[in-house]
C-alpha positions as CSV (number, residue, x, y, z in Angstrom):
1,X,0.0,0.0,0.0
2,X,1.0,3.9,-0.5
3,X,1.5,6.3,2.1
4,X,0.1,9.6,0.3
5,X,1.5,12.8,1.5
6,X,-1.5,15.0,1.5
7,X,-1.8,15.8,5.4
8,X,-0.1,18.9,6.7
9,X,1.9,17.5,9.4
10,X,3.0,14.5,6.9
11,X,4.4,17.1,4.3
12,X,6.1,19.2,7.6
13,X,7.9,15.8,8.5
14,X,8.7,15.2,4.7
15,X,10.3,18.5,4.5
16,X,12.4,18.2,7.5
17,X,13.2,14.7,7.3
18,X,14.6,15.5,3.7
19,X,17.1,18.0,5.1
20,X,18.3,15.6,7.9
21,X,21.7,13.5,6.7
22,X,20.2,10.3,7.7
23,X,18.3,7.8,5.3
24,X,14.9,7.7,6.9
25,X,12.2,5.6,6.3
26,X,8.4,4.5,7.7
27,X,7.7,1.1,6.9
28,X,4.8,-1.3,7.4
29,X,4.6,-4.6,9.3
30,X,6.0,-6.1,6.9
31,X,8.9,-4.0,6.3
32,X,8.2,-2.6,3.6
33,X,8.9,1.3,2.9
34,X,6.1,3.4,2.7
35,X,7.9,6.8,2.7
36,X,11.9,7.8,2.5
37,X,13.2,10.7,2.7
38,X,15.6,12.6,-0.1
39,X,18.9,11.1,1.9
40,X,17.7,8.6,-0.8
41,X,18.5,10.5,-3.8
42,X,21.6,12.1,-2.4
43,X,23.5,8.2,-1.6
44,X,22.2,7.7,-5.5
45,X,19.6,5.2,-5.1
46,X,16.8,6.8,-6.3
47,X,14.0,8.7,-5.9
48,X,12.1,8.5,-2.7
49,X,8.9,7.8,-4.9
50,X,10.7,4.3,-6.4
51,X,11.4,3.0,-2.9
52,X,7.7,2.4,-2.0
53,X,6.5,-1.0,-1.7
54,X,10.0,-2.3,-1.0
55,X,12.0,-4.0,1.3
56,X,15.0,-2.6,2.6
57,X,17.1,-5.0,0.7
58,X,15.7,-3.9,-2.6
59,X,15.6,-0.3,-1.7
60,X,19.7,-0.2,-0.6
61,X,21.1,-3.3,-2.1
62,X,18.6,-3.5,-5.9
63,X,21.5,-5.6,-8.1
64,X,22.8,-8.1,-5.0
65,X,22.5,-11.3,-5.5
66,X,24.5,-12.4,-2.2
67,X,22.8,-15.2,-0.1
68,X,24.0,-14.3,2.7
69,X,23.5,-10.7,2.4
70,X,23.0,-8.8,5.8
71,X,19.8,-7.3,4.6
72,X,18.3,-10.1,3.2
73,X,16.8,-11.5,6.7
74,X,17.3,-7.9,8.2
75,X,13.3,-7.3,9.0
76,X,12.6,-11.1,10.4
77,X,15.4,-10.1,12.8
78,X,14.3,-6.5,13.6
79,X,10.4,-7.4,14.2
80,X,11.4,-9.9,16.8
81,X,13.3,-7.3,18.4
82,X,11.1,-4.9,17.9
83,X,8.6,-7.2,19.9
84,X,10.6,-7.9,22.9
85,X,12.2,-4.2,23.4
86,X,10.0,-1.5,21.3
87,X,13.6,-1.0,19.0
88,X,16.6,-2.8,17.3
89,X,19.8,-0.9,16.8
90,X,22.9,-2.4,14.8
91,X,26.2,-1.0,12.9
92,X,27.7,-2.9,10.2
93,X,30.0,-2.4,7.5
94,X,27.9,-3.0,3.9
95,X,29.9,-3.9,1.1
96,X,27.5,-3.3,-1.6
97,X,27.2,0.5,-0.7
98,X,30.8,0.6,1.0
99,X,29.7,2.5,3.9
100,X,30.0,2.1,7.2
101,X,26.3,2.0,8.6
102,X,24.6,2.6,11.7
103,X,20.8,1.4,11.6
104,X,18.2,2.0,14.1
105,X,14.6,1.0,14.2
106,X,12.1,1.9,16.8
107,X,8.2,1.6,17.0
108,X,6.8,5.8,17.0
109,X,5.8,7.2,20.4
110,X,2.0,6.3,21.3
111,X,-0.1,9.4,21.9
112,X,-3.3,9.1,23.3
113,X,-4.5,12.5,21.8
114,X,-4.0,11.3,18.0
115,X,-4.5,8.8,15.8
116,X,-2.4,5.8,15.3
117,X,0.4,6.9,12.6
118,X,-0.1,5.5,9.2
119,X,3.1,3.4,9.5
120,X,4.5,0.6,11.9
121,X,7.8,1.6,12.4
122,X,11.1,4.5,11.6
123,X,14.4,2.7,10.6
124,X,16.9,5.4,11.0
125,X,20.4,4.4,9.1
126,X,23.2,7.1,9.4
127,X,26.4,6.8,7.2
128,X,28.8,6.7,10.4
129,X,32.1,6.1,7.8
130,X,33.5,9.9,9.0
131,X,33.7,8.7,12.3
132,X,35.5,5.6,11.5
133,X,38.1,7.4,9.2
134,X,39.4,9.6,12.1
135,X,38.9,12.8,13.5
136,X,39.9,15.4,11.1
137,X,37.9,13.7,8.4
138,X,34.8,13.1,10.8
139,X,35.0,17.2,11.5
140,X,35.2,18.0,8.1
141,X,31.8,15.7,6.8
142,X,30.1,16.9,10.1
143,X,30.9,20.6,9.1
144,X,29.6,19.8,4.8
145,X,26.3,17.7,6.5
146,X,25.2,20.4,8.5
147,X,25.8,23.2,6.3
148,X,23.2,21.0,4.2
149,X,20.4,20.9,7.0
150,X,21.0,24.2,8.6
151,X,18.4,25.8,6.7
152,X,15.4,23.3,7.1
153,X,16.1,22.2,10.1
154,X,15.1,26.3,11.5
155,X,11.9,26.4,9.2
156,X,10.6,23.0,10.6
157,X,10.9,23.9,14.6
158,X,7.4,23.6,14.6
159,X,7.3,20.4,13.4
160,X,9.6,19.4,15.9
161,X,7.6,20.6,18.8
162,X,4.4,18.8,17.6
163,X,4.2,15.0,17.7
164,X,5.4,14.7,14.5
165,X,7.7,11.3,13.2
166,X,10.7,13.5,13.2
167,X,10.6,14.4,16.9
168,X,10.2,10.6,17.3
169,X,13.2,10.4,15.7
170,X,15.0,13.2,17.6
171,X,13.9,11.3,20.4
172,X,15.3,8.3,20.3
173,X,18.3,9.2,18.5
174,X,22.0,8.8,20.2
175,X,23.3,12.7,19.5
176,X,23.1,15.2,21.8
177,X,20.6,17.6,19.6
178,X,19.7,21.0,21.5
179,X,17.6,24.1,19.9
180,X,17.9,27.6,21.2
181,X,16.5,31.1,20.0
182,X,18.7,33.4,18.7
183,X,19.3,34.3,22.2
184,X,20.3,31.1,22.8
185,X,17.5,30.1,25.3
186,X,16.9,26.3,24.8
187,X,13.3,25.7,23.8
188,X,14.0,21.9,23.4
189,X,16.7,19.4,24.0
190,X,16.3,15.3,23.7
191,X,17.0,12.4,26.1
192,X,20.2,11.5,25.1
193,X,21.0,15.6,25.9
194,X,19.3,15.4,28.9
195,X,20.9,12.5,30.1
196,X,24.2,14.1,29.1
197,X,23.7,17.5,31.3
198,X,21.8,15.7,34.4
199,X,18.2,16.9,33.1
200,X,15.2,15.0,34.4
201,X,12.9,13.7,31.4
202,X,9.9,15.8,32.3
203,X,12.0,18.3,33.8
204,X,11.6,22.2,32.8
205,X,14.5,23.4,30.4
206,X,13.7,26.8,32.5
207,X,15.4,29.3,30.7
208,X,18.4,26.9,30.4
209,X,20.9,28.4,27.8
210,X,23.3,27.0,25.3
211,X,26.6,28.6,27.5
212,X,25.5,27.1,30.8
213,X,25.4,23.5,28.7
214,X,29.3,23.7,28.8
215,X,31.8,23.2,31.1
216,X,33.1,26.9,32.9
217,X,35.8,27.2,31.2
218,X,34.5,26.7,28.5
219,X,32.0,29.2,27.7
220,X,33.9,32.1,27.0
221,X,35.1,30.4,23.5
222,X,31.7,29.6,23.1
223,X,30.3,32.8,23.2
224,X,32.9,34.4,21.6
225,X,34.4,32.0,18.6
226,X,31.9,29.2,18.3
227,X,28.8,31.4,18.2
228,X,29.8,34.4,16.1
229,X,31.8,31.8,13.8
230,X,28.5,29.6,13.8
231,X,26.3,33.0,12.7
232,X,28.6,34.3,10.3
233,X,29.4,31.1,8.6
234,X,26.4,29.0,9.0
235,X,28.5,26.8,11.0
236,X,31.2,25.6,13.8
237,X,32.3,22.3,15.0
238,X,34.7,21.5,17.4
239,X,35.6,19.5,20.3
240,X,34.1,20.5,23.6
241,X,33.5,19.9,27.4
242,X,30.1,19.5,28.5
243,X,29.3,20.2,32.4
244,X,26.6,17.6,34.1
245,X,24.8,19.0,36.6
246,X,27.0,16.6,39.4
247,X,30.2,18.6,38.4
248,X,31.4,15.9,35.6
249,X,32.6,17.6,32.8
250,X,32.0,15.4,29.3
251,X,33.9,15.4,26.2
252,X,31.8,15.8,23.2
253,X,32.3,16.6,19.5
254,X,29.9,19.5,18.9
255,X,28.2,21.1,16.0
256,X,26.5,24.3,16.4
257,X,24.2,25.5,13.2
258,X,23.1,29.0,13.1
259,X,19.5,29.3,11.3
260,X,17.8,32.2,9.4
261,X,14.3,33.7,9.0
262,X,13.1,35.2,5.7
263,X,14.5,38.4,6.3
264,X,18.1,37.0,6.2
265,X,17.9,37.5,10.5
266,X,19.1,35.4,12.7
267,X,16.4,33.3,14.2
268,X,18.1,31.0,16.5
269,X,20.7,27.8,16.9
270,X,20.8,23.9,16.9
271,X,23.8,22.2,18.7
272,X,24.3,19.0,17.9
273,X,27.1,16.7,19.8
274,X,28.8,13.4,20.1
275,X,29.7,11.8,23.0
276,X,33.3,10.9,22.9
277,X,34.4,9.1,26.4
278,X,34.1,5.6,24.9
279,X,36.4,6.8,22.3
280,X,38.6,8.6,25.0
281,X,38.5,5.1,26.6
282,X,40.0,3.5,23.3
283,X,42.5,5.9,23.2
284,X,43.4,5.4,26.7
285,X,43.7,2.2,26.3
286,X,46.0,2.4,23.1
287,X,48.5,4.5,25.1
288,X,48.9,2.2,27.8
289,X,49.4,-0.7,25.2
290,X,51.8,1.1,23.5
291,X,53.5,2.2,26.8
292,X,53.4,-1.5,27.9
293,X,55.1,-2.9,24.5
294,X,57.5,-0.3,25.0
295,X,58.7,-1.6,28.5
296,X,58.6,-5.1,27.6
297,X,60.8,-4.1,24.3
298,X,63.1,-2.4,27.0
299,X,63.1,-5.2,29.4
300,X,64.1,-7.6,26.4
301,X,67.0,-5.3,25.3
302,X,68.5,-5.6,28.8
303,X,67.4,-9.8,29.3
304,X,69.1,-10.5,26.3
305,X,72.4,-8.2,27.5
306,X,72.4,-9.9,30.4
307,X,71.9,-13.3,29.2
308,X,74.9,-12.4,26.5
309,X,77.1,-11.3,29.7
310,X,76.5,-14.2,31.9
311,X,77.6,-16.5,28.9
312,X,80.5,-14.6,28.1
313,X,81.6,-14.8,31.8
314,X,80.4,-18.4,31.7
315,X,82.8,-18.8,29.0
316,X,85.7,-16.8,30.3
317,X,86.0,-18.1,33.4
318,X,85.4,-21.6,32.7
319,X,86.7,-23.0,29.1
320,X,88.8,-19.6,28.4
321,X,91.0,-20.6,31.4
322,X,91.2,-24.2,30.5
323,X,91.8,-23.6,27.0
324,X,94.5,-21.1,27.9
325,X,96.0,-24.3,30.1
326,X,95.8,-26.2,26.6
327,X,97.5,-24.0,25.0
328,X,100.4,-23.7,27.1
329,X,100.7,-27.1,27.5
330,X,100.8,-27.4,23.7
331,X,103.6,-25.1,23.5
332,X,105.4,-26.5,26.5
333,X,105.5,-29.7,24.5
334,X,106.3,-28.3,21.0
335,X,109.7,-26.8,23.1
336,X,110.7,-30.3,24.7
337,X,110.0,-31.8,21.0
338,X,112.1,-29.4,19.2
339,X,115.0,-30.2,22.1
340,X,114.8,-33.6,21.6
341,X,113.1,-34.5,25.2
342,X,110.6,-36.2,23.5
343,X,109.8,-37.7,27.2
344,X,109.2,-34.6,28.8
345,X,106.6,-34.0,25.4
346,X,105.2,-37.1,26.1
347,X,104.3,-36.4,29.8
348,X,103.1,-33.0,29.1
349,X,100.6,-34.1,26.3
350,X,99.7,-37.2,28.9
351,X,98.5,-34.4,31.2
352,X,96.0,-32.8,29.1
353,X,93.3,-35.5,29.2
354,X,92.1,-34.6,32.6
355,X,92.2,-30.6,31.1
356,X,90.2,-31.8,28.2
357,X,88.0,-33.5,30.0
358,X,87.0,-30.6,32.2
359,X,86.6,-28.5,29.4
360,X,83.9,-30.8,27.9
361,X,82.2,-30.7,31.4
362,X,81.9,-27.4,31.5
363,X,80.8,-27.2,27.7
364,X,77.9,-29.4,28.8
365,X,77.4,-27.3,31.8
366,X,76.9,-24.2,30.1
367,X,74.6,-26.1,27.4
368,X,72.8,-27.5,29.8
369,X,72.1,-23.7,31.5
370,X,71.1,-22.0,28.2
371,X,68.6,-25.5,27.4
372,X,68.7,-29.0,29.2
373,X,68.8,-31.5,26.2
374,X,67.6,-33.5,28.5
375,X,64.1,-31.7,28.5
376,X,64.0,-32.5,24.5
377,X,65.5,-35.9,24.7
378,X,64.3,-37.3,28.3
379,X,61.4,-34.6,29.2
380,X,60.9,-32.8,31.5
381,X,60.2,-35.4,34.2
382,X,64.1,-36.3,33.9
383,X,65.3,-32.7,33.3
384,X,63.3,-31.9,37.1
385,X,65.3,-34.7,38.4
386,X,68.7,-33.7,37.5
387,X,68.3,-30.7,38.5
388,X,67.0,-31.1,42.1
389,X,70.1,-33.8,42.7
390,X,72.3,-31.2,41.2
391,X,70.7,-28.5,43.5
392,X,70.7,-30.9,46.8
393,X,74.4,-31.8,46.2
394,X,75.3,-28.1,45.7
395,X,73.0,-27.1,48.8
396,X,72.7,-30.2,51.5
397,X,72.0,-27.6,54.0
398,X,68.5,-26.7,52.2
399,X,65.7,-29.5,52.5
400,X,64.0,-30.1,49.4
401,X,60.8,-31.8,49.1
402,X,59.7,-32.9,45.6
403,X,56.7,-34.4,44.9
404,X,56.2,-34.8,40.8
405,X,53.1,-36.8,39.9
406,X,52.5,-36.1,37.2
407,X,53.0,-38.6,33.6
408,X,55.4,-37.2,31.1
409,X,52.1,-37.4,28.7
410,X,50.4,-34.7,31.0
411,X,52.4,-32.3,30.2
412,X,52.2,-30.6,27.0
413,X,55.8,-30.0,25.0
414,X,54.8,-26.5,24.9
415,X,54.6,-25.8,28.6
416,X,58.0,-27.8,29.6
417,X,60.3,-25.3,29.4
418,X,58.0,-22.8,31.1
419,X,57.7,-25.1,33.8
420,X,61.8,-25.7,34.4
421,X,62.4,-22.2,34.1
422,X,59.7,-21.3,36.2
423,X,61.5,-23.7,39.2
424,X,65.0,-22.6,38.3
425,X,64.1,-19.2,38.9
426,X,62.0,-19.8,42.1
427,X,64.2,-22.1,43.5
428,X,67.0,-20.3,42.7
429,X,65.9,-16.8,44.8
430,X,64.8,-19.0,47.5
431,X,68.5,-20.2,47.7
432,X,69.4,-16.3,47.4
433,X,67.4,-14.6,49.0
434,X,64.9,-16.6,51.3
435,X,67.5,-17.5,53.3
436,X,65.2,-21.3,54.2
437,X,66.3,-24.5,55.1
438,X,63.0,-26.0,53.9
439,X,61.8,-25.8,50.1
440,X,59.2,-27.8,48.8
441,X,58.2,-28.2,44.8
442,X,54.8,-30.0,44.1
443,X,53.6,-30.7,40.2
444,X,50.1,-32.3,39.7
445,X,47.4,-33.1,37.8
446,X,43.8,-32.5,39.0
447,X,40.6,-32.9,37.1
448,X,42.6,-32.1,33.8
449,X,44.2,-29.0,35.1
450,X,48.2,-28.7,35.5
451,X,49.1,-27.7,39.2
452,X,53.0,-25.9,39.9
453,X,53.1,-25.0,43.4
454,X,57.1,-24.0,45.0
455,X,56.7,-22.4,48.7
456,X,59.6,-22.0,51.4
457,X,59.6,-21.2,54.8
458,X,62.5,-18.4,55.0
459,X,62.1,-14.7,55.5
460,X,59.4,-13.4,53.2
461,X,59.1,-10.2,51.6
462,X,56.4,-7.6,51.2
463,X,55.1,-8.4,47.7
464,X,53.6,-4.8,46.2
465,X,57.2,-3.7,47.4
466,X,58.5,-6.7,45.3
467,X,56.4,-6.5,42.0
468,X,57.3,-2.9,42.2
469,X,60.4,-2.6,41.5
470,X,61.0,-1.5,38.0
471,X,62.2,-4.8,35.4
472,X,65.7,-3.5,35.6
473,X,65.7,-3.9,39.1
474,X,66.0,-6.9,41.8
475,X,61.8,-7.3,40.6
476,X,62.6,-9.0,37.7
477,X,62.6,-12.6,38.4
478,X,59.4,-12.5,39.8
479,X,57.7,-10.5,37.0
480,X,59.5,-13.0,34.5
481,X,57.8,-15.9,36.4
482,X,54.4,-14.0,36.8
483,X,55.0,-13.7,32.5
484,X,56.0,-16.9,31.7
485,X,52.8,-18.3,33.3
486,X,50.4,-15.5,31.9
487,X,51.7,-15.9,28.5
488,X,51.4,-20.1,28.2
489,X,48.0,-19.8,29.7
490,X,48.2,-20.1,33.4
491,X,46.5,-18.8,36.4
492,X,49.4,-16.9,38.5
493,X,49.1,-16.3,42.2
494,X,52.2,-15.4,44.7
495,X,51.7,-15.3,48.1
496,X,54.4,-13.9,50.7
497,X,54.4,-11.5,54.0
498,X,57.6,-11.1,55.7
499,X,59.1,-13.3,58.2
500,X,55.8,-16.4,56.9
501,X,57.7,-17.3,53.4
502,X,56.9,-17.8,49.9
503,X,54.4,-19.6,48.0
504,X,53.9,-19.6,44.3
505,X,51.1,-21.4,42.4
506,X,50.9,-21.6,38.7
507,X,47.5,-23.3,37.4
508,X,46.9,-24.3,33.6
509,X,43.3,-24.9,33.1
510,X,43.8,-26.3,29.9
511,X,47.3,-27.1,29.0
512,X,46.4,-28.5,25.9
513,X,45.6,-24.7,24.4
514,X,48.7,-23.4,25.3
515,X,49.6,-21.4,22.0
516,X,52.3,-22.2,19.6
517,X,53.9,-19.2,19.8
518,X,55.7,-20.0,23.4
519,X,57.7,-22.5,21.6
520,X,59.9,-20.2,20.2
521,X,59.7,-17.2,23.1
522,X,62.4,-19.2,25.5
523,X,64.8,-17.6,22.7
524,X,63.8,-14.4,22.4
525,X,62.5,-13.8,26.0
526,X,64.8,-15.7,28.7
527,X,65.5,-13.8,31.3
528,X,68.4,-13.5,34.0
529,X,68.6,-16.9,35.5
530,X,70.3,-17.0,38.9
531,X,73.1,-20.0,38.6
532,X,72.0,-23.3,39.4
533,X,73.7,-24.9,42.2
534,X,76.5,-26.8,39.6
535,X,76.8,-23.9,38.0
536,X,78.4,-22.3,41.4
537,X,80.4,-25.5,42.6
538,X,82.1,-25.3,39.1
539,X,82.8,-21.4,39.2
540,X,84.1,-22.0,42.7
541,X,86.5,-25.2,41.5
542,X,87.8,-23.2,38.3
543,X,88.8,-20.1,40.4
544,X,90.2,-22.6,43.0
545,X,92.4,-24.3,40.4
């Protein structure tokens, strides 16, 4: 059926619907437009005339032939919506029209005092692509759209105040939208403005004015930029603060139109704003991610210097010392040759075995610190062994109860080497710095979920002091635990107070989802491991030799 325009308050809301940017339109039950407005024309679709009779699929989308087409089941979804909550909103980015859309339909405003409307329900949809494109650009389209609707917008106020569709629409629209007379004396303002400034629904706007809308300070740059620029050129828009009535001060995008009466005077204003926190939020959010990356990029750097200086030192004091031994014995041996004491040659070269031999220990020593081999060839079951008999023979004065059990199949490869590190590093400042003489290390399975738990009973420490401390200082082997667990997955709690210990507890509700990408982060992100107990008795027997 056709929605003929012959009634004075239909043509007022055809008029100033056809000056607003948005692509309204008043459909029947079944969807199906009955009148759009000239936003129509303007996206080149058509005339507003063609669209009647048609669903919204045919009226945005005529030539798609795409199954699964967004709009294709768009009303089924909306009228159940519609049923349950009185209006359906939704954004989504349509290919066909390459516009990023914002659609919102809503059943009109009953009214005992008139007649049921000639249509079922208003679907709004608003080209929100400016505001996905950035700020300048979203400025600049907000400043060409509203020099479009300043004009009509002033010749239909009294369209607006009657119960026409279009205050339905200015309703129940998101945007701050405020009218003033040329004074600036707000004669109307809508929920979402109300809400905004702390104004009750039925509340009075009481002589309210456009200034007292903003924050203090403000409204001297809106009285004396945004108003004279909005009069002289038909339009401002800017960023500004809003004031609530509770003191909060909001942060809007604002656009305030200046409109005209027939003699070319200047009849009054319409402010129309955005409400920007959540994009604030974003932003916030953004900064603080970036500022995190940067630390962690920062804390690499100085892991990886470390790691390089603790091998270099690993590798000067251990097998640069013995080699150096080689060496001279070599040459003590190539004298006695070229003397003809081939016996003396003999002897000397007879000595190097045991030098040799030490040197290949602490080859395998040092390999065995940067990665265990044993945790690719034995697992990690045997790699936890070793090293609690290495760190009981280095430390008998420390009691260590283990309790592993656990089945080398329980444990994903992915998680192994968090797990080693994460005992090497808590056993290790236990050793250093817990000053106990009893440390127990438990690994379990329990209804599918992996269990690491490491506590002592030495001296404790204060643990917001601890976590504190920036990741070039003494904090960071607990944040590298507390990261190695977060990033394969884990729950991570630690709990200490001083002079009651240390307890750690790692948790992996699923090991099996442990991402790939930790395979490769021991690598990139190993941080400064305290020496494991061998790693100190051989130090101590090369400087002692």
């Amino acid at each position: 059926m056709n929605f003929k325009t012959t009634a004075p308050s239909t043509q007022s809301w055809q008029h100033a619907a056809d000056a607003m940017p948005q692509l309204i339109c008043l459909v029947d039950r079944d969807g199906r437009v009955l009148q759009a407005n000239r936003t129509l024309t303007r996206w080149q679709l058509g005339v507003p005339e063609q669209a009647r009779g048609l669903d919204l699929h045919q009226v945005l989308h005529p030539n798609c032939s795409d199954p699964d087409c967004h709009l294709r089941l768009y009303w089924r979804r909306t009228a159940l919506r519609l049923a349950q909550h009185g209006r359906a909103d939704c954004q989504v980015w349509d290919a066909c029209l390459k516009r990023h859309l914002e659609i919102r339909t809503m059943l009109p405003v009953a009214n005992e005092d008139a007649p049921d409307p000639p249509f079922f329900a208003v679907i709004n949809i608003d080209d929100v692509s400016h505001l996905k494109s950035g700020g300048h650009r979203a400025r600049e389209a907000a400043r060409l759209l509203n020099r479009r609707v300043e004009g009509e917008v002033q010749r239909r106020v009294q369209a607006i105040k009657a119960r026409s569709p279009l205050l339905t629409v200015l309703d129940k629209t998101p945007v701050f939208i405020g009218m003033s007379d040329h004074n600036g004396v707000l004669y109307y303002l809508n929920p979402t403005g109300r809400n905004l400034i702390g104004l009750g629904e039925q509340e009075a706007l009481a002589g309210l004015t456009l200034a007292e809308c903003y924050a203090p300070h403000e409204r001297s740059r809106i009285g004396e930029q945004a108003m004279l620029t909005a009069q002289n050129e038909g339009a401002w828009s800017d960023d500004a603060m809003l004031s609530s009535r509770s003191g909060q001060e909001i942060r809007v995008h604002l656009t305030l139109l200046s409109h005209q009466d027939e003699h070319a005077q200047l009849s009054g204003f319409t402010l129309m704003g955005r409400d920007m926190r959540d994009w604030m939020r974003n932003e916030e959010a953004l900064r603080i991610t970036q500022d995190e990356l940067c630390r962690l990029a920062a804390q690499h750097l100085t892991i990886q210097e470390n790691e390089r200086r603790r091998i270099a030192l690993d590798l000067h004091d251990g097998l640069g010392q013995t080699l150096s031994l080689v060496k001279l014995s070599i040459e003590e041996a190539t004298r006695s040759m070229s003397t003809g004491s081939s016996g003396q040659a003999a002897q000397t070269l007879a000595g190097l075995g045991p030098t040799v031999k030490s040197a290949l220990t602490e080859l395998r020593r040092i390999s065995m610190n940067l990665r265990p081999s044993t945790l690719d060839d034995l697992g990690i079951l045997a790699t936890l062994s070793w090293y609690f008999r290495e760190f009981e023979s280095a430390c008998p004065e420390l009691h260590l109860q283990r309790e592993v059990s656990v089945a080398e199949a329980d444990v994903p490869d992915l998680l192994k080497i968090t797990i080693f590190r994460i005992v090497q590093e808590a056993t290790g400042n236990a050793l250093k710095h817990a000053k106990a003489d009893r440390l127990r290390v438990r690994l379990k399975s329990q209804e599918g979920a992996l269990i690491l738990l490491i506590e002592d009973n030495g001296q404790g420490f204060d643990p917001e002091l601890g976590l504190s401390q920036h990741a070039f200082g003494s904090g960071l082997g607990l944040q590298s635990m507390q990261e190695r667990a977060e990033l394969s997955g884990a729950d991570y709690a630690l709990t200490a107070a001083p002079g009651q210990g240390t307890r750690i507890e790692v948790l992996w509700p699923k090991p099996g989802g442990v991402k790939r990408g930790l395979a490769t982060s021991e690598e990139a992100s190993t941080p400064q491991q305290p020496r494991s107990p061998t790693d100190r008795r051989s130090a101590q027997n090369n400087r002692s030799t």
